[in-house]
Backbone and ligand atoms as CSV (ligand in chain L), in Angstrom:
chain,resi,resn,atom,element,x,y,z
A,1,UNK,N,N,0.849,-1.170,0.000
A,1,UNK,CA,C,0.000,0.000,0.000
A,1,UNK,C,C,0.891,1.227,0.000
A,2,UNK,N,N,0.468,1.961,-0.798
A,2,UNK,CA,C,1.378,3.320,-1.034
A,2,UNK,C,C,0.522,4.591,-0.061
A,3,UNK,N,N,1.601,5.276,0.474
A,3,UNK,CA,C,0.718,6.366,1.350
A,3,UNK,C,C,1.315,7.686,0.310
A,4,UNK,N,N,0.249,8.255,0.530
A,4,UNK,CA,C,0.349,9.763,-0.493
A,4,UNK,C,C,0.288,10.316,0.290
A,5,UNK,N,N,1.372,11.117,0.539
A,5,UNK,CA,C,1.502,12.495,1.647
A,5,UNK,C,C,0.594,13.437,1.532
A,6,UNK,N,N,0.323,13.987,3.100
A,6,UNK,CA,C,-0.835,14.547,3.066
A,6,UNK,C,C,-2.208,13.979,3.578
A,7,UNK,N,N,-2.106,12.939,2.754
A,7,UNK,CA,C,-3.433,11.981,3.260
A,7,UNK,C,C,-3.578,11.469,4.568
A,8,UNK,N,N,-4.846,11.150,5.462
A,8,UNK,CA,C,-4.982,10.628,6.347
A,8,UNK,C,C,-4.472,9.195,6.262
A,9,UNK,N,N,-3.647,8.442,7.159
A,9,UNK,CA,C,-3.296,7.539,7.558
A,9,UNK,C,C,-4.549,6.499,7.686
A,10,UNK,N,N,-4.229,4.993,7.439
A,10,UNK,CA,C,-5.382,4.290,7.536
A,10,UNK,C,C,-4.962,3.535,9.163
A,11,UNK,N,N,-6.171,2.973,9.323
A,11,UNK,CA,C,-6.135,2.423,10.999
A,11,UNK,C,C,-5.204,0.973,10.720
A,12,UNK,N,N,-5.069,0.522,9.379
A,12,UNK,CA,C,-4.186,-0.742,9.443
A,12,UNK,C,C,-2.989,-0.517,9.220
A,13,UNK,N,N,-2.931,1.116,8.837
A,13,UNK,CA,C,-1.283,1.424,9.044
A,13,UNK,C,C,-1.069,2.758,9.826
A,14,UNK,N,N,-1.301,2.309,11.195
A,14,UNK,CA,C,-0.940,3.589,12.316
A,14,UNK,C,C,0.785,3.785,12.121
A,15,UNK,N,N,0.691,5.458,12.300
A,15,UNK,CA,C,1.425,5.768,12.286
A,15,UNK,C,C,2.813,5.477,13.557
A,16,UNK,N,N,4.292,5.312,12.923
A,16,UNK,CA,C,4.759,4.320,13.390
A,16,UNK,C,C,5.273,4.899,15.085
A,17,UNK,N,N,5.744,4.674,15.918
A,17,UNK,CA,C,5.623,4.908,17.726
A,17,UNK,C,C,7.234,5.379,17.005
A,18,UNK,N,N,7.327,6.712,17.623
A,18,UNK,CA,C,8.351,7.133,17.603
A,18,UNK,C,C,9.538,6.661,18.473
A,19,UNK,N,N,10.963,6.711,18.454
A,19,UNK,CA,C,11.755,5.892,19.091
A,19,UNK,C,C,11.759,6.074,20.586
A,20,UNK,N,N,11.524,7.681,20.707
A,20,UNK,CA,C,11.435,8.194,22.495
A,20,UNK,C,C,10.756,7.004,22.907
A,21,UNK,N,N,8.992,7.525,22.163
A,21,UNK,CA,C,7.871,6.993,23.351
A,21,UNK,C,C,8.258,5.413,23.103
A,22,UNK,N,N,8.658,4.621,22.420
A,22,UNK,CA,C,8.778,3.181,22.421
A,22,UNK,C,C,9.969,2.732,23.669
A,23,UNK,N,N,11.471,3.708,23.785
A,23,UNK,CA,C,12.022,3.450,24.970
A,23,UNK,C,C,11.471,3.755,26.365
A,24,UNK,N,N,10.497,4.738,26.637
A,24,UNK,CA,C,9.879,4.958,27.778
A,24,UNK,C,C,9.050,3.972,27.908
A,25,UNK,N,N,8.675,3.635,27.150
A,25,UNK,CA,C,7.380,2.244,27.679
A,25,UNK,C,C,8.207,1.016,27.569
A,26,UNK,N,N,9.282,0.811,27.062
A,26,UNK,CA,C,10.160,-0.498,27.503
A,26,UNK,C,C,10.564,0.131,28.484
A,27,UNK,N,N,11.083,1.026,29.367
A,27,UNK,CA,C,11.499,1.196,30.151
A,27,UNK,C,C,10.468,0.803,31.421
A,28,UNK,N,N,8.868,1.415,31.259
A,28,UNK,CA,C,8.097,1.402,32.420
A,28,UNK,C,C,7.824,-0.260,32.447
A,29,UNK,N,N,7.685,-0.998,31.078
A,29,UNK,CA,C,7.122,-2.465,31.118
A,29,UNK,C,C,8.220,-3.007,32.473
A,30,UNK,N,N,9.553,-2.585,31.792
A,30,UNK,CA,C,10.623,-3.618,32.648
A,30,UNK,C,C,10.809,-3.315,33.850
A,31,UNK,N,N,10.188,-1.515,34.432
A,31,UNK,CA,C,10.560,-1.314,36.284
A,31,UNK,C,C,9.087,-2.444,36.504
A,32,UNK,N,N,8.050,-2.345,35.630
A,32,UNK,CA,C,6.902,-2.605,36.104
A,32,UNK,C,C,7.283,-4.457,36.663
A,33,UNK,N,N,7.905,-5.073,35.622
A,33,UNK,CA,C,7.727,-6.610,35.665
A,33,UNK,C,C,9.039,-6.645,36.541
A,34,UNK,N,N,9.851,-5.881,36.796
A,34,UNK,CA,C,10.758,-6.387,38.201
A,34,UNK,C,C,10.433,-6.060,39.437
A,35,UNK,N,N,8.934,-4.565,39.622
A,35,UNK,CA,C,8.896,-4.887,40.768
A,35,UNK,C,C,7.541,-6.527,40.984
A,36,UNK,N,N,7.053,-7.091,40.044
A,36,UNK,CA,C,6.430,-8.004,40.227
A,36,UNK,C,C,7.171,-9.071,40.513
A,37,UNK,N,N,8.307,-9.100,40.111
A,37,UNK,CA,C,8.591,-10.480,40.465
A,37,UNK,C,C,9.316,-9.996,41.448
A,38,UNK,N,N,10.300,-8.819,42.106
A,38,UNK,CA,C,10.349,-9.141,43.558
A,38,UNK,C,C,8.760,-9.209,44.836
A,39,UNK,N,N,7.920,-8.748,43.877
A,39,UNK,CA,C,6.523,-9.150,45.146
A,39,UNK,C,C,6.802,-10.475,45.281
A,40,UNK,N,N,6.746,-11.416,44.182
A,40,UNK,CA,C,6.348,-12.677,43.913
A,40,UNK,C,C,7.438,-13.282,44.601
A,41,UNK,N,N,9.166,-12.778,44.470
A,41,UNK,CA,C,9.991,-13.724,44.983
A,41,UNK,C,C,10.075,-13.609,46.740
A,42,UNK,N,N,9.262,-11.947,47.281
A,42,UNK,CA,C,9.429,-12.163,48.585
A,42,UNK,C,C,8.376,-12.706,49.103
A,43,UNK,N,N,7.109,-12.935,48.360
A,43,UNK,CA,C,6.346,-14.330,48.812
A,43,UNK,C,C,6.763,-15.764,49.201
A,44,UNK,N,N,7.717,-16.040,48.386
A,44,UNK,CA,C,8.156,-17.130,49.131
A,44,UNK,C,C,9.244,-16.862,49.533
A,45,UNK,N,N,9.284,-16.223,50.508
A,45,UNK,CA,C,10.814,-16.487,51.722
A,45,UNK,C,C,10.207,-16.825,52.551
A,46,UNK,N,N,10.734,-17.626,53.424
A,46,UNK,CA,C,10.574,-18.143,54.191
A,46,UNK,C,C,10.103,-16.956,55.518
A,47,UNK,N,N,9.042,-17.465,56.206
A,47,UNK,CA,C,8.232,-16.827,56.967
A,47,UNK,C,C,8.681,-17.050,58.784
A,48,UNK,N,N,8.744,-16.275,59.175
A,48,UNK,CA,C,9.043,-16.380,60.446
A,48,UNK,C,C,8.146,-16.822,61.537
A,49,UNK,N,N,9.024,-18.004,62.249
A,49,UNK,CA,C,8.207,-19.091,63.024
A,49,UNK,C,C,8.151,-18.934,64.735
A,50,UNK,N,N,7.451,-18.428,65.197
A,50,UNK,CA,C,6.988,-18.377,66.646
A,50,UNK,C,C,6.987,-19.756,67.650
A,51,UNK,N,N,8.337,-20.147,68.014
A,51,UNK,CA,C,8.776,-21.338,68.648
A,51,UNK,C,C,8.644,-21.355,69.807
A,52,UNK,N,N,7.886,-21.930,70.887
A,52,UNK,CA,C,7.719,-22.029,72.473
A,52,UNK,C,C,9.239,-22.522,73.002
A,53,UNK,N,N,9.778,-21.287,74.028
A,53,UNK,CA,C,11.353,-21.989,74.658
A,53,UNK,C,C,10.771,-23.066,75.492
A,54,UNK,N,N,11.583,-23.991,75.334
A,54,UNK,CA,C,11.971,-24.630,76.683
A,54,UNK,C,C,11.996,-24.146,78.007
A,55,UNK,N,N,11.399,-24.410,78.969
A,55,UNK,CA,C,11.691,-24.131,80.307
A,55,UNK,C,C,12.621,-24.075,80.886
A,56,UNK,N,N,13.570,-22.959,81.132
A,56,UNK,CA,C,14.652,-22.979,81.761
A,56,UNK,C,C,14.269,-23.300,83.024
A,57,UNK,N,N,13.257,-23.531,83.651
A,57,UNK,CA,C,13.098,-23.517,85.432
A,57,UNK,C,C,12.878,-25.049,85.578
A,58,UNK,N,N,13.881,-25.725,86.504
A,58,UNK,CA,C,13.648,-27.248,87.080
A,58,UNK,C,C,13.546,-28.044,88.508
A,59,UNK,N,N,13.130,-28.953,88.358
A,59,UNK,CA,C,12.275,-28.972,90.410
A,59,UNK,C,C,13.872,-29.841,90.689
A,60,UNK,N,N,14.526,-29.979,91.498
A,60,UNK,CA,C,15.176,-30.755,91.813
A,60,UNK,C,C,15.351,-31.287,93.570
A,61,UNK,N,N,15.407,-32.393,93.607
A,61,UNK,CA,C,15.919,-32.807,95.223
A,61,UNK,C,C,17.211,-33.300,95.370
A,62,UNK,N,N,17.680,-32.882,96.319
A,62,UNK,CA,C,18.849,-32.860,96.622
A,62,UNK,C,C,18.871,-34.130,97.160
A,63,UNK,N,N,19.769,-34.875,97.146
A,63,UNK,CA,C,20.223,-36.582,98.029
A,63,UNK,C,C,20.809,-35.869,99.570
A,64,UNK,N,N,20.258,-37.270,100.095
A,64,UNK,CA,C,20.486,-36.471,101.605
A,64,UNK,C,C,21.844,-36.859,101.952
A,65,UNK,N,N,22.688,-37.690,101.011
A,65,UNK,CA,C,24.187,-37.926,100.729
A,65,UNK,C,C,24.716,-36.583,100.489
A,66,UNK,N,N,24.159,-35.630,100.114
A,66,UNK,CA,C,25.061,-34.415,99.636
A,66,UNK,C,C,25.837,-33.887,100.469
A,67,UNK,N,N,27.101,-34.372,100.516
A,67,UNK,CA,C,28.301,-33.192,101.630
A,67,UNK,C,C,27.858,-31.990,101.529
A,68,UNK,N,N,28.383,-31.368,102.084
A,68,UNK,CA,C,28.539,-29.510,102.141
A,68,UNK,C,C,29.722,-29.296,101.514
A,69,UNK,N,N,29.159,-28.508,100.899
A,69,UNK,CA,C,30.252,-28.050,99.633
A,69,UNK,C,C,30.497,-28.659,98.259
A,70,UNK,N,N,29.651,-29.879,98.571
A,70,UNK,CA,C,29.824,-31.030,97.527
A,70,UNK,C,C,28.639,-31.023,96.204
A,71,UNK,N,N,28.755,-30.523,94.811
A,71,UNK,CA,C,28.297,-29.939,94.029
A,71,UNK,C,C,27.376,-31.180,93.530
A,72,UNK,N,N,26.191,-31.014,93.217
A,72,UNK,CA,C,25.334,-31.816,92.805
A,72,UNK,C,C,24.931,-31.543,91.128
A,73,UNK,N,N,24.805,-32.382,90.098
A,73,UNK,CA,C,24.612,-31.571,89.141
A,73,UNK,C,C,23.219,-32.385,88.561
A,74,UNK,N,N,22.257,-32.001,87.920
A,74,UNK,CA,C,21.365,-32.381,87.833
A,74,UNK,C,C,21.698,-32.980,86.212
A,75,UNK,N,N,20.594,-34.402,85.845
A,75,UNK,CA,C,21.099,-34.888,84.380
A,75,UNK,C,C,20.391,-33.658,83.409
A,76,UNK,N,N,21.469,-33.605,82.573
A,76,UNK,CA,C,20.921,-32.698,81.412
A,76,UNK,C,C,20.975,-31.149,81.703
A,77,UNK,N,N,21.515,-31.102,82.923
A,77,UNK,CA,C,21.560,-29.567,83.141
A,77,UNK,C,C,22.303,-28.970,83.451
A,78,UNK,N,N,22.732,-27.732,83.127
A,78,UNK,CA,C,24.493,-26.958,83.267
A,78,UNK,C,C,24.301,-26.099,84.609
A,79,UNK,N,N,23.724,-26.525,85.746
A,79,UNK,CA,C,23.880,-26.264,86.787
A,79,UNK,C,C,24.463,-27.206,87.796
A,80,UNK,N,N,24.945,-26.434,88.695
A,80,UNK,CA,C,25.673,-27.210,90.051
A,80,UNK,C,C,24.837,-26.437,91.175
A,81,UNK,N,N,24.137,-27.081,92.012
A,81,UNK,CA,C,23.480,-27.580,93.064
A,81,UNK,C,C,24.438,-27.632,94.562
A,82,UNK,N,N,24.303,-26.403,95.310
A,82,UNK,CA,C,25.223,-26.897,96.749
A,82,UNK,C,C,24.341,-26.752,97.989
A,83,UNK,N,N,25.062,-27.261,99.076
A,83,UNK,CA,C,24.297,-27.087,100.046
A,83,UNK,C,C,25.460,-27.052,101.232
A,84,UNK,N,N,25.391,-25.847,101.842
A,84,UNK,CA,C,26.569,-25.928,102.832
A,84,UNK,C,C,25.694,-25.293,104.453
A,85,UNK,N,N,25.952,-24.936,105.210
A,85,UNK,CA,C,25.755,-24.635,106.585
A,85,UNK,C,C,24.475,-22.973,106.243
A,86,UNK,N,N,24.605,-22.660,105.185
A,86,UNK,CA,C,24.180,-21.471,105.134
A,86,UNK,C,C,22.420,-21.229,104.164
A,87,UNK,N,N,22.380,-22.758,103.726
A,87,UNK,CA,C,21.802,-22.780,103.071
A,87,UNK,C,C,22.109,-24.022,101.365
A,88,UNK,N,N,21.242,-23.209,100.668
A,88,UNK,CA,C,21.486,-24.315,98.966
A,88,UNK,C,C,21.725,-22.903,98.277
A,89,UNK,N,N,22.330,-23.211,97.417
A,89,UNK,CA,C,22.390,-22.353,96.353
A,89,UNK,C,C,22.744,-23.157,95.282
A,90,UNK,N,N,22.763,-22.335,93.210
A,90,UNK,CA,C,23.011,-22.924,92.585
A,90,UNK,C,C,23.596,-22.052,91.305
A,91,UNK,N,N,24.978,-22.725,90.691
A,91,UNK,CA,C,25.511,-22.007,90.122
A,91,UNK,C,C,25.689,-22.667,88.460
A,92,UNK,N,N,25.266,-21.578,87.636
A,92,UNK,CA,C,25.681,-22.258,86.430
A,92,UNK,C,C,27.006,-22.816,85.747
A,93,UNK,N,N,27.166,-23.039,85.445
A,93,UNK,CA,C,28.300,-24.184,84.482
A,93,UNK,C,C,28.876,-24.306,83.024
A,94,UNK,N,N,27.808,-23.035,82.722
A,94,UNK,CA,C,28.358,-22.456,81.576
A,94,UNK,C,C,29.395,-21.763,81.654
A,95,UNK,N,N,30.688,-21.652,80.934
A,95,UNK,CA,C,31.992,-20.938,81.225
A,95,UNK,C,C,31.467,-19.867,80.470
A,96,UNK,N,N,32.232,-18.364,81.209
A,96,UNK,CA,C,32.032,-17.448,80.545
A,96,UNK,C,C,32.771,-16.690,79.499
A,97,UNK,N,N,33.649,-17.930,79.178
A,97,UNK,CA,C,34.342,-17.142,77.997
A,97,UNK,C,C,33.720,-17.682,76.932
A,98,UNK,N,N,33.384,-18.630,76.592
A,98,UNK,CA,C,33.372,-19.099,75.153
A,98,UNK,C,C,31.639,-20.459,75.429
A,99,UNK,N,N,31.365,-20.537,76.710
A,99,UNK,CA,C,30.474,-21.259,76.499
A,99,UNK,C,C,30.374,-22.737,77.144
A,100,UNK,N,N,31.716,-22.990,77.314
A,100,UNK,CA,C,31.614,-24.674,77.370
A,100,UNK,C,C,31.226,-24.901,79.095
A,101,UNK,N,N,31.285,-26.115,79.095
A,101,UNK,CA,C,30.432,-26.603,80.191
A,101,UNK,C,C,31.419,-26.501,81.079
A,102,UNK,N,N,31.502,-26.087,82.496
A,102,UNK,CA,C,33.137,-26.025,83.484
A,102,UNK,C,C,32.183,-27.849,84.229
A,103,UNK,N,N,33.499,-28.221,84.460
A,103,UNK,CA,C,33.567,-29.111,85.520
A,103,UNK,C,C,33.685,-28.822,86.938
A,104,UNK,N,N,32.711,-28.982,87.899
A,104,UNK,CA,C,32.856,-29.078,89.125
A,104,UNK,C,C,33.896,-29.929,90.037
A,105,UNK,N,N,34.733,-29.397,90.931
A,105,UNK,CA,C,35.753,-30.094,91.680
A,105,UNK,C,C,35.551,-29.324,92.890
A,106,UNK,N,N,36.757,-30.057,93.708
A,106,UNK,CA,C,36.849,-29.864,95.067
A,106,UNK,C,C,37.041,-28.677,95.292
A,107,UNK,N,N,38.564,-27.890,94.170
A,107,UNK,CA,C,38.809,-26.746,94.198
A,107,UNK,C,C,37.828,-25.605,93.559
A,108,UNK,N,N,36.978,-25.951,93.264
A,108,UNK,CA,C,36.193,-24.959,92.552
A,108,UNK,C,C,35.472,-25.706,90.762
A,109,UNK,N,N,35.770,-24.862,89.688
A,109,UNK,CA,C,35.055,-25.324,88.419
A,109,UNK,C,C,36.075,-25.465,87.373
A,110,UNK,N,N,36.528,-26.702,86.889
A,110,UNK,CA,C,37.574,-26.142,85.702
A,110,UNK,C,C,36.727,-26.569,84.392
A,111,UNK,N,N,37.211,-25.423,83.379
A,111,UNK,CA,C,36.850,-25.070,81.829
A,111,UNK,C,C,37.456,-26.319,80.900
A,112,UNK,N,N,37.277,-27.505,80.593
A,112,UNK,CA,C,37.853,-28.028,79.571
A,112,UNK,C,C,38.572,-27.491,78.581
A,113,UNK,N,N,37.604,-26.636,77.998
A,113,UNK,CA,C,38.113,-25.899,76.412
A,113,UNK,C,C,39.642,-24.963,76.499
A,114,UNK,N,N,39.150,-24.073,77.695
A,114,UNK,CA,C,40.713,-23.169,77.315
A,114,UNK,C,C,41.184,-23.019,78.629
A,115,UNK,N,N,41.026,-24.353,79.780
A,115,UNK,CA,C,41.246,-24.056,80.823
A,115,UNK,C,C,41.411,-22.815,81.698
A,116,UNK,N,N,39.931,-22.441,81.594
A,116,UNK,CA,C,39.934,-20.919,82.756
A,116,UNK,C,C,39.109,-21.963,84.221
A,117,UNK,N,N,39.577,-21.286,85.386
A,117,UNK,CA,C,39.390,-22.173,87.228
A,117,UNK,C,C,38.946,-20.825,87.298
A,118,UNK,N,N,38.259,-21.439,88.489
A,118,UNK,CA,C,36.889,-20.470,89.212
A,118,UNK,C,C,36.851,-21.441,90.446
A,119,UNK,N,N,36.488,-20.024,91.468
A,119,UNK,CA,C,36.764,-20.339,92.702
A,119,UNK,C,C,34.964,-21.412,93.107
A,120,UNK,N,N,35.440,-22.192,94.451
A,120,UNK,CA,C,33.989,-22.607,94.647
A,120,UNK,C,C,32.984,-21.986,94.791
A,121,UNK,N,N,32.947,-20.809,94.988
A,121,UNK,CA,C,32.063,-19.380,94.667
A,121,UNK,C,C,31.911,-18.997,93.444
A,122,UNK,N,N,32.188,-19.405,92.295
A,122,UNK,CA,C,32.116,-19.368,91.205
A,122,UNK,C,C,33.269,-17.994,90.296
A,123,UNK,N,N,34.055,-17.341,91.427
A,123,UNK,CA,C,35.005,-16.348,91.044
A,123,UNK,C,C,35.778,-16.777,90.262
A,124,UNK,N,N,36.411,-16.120,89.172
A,124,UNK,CA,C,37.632,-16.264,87.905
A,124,UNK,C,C,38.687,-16.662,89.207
A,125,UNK,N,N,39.483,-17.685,89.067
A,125,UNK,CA,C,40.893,-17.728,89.573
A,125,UNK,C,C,42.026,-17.698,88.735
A,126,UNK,N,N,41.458,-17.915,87.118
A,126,UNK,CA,C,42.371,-17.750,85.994
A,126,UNK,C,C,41.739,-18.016,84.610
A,127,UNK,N,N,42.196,-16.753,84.040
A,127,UNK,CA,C,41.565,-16.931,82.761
A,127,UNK,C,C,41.376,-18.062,81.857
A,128,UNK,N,N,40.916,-17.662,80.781
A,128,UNK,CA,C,40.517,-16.241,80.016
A,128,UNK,C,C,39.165,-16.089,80.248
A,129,UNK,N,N,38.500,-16.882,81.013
A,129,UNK,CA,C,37.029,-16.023,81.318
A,129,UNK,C,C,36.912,-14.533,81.978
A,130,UNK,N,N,36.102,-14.132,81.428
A,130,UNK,CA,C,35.959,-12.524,81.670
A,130,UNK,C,C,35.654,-12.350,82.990
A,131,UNK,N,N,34.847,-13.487,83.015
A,131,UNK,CA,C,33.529,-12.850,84.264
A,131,UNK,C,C,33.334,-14.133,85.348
A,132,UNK,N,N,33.193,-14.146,86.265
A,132,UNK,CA,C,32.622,-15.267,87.603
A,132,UNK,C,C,31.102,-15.951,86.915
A,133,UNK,N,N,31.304,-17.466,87.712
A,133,UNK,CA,C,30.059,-17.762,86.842
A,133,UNK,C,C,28.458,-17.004,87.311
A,134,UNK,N,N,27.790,-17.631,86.585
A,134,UNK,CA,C,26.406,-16.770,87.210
A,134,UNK,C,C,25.343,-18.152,88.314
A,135,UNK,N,N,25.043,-17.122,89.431
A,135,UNK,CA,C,24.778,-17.568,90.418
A,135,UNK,C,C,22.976,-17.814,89.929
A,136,UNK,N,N,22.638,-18.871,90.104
A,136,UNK,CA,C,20.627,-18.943,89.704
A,136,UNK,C,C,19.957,-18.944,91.006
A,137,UNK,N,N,18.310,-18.437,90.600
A,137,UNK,CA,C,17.956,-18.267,91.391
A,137,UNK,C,C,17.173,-19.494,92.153
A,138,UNK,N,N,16.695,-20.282,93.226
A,138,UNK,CA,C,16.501,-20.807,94.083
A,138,UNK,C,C,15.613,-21.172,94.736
A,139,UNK,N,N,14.510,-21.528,94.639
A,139,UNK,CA,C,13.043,-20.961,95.422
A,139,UNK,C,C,12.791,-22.386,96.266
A,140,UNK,N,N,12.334,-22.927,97.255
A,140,UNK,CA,C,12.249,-23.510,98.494
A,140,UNK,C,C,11.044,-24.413,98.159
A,141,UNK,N,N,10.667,-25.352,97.935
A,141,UNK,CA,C,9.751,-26.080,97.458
A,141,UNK,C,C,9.335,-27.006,99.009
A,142,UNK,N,N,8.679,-28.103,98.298
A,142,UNK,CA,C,7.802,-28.835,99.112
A,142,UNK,C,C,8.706,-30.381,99.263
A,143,UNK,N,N,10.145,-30.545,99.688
A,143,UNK,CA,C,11.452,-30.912,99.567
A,143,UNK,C,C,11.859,-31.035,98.566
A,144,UNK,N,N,12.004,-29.913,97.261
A,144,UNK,CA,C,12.291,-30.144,96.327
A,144,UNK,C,C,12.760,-28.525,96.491
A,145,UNK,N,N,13.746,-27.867,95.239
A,145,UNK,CA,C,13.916,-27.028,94.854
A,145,UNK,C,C,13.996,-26.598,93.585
A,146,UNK,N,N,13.379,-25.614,93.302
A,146,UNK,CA,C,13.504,-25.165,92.077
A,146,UNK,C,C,13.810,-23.943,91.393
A,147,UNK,N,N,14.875,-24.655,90.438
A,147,UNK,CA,C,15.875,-23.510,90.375
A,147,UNK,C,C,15.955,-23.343,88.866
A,148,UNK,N,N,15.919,-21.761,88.774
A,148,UNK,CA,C,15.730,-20.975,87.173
A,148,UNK,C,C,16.921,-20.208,86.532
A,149,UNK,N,N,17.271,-21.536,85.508
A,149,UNK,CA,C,18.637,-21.281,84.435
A,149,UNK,C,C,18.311,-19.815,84.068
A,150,UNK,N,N,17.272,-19.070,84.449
A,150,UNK,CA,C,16.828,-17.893,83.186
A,150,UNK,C,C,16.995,-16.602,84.429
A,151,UNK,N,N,16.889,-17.144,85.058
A,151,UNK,CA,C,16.912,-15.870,86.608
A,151,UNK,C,C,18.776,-16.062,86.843
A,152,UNK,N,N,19.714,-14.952,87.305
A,152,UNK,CA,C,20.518,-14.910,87.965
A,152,UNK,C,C,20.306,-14.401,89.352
A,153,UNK,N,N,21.131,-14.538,90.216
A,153,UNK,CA,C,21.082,-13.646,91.595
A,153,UNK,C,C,22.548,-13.100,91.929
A,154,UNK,N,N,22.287,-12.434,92.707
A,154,UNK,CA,C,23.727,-11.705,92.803
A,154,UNK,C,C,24.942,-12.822,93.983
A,155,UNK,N,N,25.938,-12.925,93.541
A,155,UNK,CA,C,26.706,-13.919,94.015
A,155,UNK,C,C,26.612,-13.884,95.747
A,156,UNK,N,N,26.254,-15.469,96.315
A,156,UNK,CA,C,26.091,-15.251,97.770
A,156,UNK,C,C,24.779,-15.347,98.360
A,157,UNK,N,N,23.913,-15.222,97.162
A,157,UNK,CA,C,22.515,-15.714,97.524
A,157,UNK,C,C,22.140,-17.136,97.882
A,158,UNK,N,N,21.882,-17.438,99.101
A,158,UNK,CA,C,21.503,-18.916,99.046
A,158,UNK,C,C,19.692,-18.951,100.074
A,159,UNK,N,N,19.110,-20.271,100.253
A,159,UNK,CA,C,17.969,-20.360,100.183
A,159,UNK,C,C,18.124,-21.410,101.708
A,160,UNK,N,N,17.568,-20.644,102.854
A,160,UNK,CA,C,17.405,-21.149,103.776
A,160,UNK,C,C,16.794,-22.600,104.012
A,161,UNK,N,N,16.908,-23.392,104.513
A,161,UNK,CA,C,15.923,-24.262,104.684
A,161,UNK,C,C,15.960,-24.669,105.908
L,1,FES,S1,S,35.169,-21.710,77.112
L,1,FES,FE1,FE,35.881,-21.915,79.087
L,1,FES,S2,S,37.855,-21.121,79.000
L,1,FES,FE2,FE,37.134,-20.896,76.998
């Protein structure tokens, strides 16, 4: 079909999209279809899951074997359990440098991992732990005690009985 200048254009041959407006609308198609597919790809990420903790708080009885001074440790739990003239108290067992579990002894707690000792009061006697262990809190039961990995007390707290 021949167009004769001048003449109106026919509807089966629109006149042709100039180069501007054809890059602006590839331009809007492609912000348009990337922000769709980040909607679409942050639909599936993974969604955040509302998990019930574990109970840090546990009933324990003490054996009526327990010396004074003599650390009781309960199964499964990074506490030590004492009972001396003044009362019970109970100290955690988590080392405070790095985490690992201290061993209870006569002299106090030793660190497997990077050998840091702590006094039977739970005081640093040698590094590299920063800090004394943390003392838990204690509550007086019905001959049982129960004591909360999630509560500290200030070192020296113990629980009459
Ligand atoms: S974790 Fe105990 S000394 Fe490093």
């Amino acid at each position: 079909m021949t167009v004769v200048p001048g003449s109106p254009r026919s509807r089966l041959d629109p006149e042709p999209l100039p180069r501007r407006d054809w890059l602006g609308l590839a331009s809007l198609w492609s912000a348009g279809s990337a922000m769709l597919f980040a909607l679409l790809g942050s639909m599936r990420l993974p969604k955040a899951a509302i998990v019930a903790a574990q109970s840090k708080g546990f009933d324990v009885a003490l054996p009526e074997s327990l010396r004074i001074g003599e650390a009781f440790v309960p199964p499964n739990r990074a506490v030590a359990v004492f009972r001396d003239a003044e009362g019970v108290y109970a100290i955690s067992t988590i080392c405070t440098h790095l985490g690992c579990v201290v061993k209870p002894g006569a002299e106090g707690f030793e660190c497997p991992c990077h050998g840091s000792r702590f006094k039977p009061d739970g005081a640093v006697s040698r590094g590299p732990a920063p800090r004394p262990l943390a003392w838990l809190k204690v509550t007086p039961g019905d001959g049982i005690f129960h004591v909360d990995e999630g509560k500290t007390v200030p070192p020296g707290t113990k629980v009459t009985v």
